[in-house]
N, C-alpha and C positions, 0 to 999 in steps of 0.2 A: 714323632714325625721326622725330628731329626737324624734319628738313627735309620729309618728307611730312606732315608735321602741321600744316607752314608753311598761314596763308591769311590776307594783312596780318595776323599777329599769332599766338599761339597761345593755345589754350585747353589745360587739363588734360584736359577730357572728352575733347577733340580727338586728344590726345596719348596718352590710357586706347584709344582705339581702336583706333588704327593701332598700339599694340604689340598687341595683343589681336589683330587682323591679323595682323600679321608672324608671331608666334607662333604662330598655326594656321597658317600657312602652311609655315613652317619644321617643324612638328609634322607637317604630312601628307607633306614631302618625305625627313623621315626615315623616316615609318611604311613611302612605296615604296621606299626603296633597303633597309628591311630586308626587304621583301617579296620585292623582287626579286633582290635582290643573292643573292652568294656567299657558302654555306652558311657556311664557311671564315671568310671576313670579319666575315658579321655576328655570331657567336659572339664576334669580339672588338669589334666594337661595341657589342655590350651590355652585354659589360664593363666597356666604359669608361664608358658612361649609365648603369649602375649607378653610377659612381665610385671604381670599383676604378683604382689607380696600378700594379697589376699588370703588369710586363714594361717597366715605366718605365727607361730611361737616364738620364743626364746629359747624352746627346744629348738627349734631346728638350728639357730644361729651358733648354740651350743657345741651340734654336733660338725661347725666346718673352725669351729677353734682351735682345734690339734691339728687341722691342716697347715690354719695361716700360722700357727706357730712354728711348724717347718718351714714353710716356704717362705714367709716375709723374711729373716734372717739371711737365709742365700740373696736372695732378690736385694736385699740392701747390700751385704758383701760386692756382689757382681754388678752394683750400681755401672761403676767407673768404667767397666770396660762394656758394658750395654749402652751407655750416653758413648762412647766413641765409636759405636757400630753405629750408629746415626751421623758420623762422618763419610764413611765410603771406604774400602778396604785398601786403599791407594794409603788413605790418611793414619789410617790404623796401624799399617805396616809399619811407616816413618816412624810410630811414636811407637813401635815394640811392641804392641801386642799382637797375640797371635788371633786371627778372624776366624780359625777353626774353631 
């Protein structure tokens, strides 16, 4: 999202939009696979969008383990300068970092 928000530089309003995008978009590609899809199927996809963990394994918890082992490590890295983007870019600049 960040990268199509890119145009030398970004703006927030810029960056409100194109998730707001992405997100209707994403929102109409679910709304035809439940439309379309298999009776079968989408009965348990709306289970699961409700946010039921119904018929869950320790397979499946298995298989996003190699994810959070990449991403938690950055995500703690880039704590310190993500807690000062909840300052305001005014605040951010003063203290040296960069809000791009």
């Amino acid at each position: 999202m960040y990268l199509l928000a890119w145009d030398q530089g970004s703006s927030p309003t810029r960056l409100i939009l194109v998730g707001v995008a992405i997100s209707a978009i994403a929102s109409a590609l679910t709304t035809l696979m439940i439309t379309f899809g298999n009776i079968l199927n989408v009965s348990q996809a709306l289970i699961w969008l409700a946010g039921s963990v119904y018929g869950c394994r320790w397979e499946h918890v298995g298989a996003l383990l190699p994810w959070l082992l990449v991403v938690l490590p950055f995500a703690w890295l880039l704590s310190r300068e993500l807690n000062l983007l909840n300052l305001g870019s005014d605040i951010v600049y003063g203290l040296g970092s960069r809000v791009e």
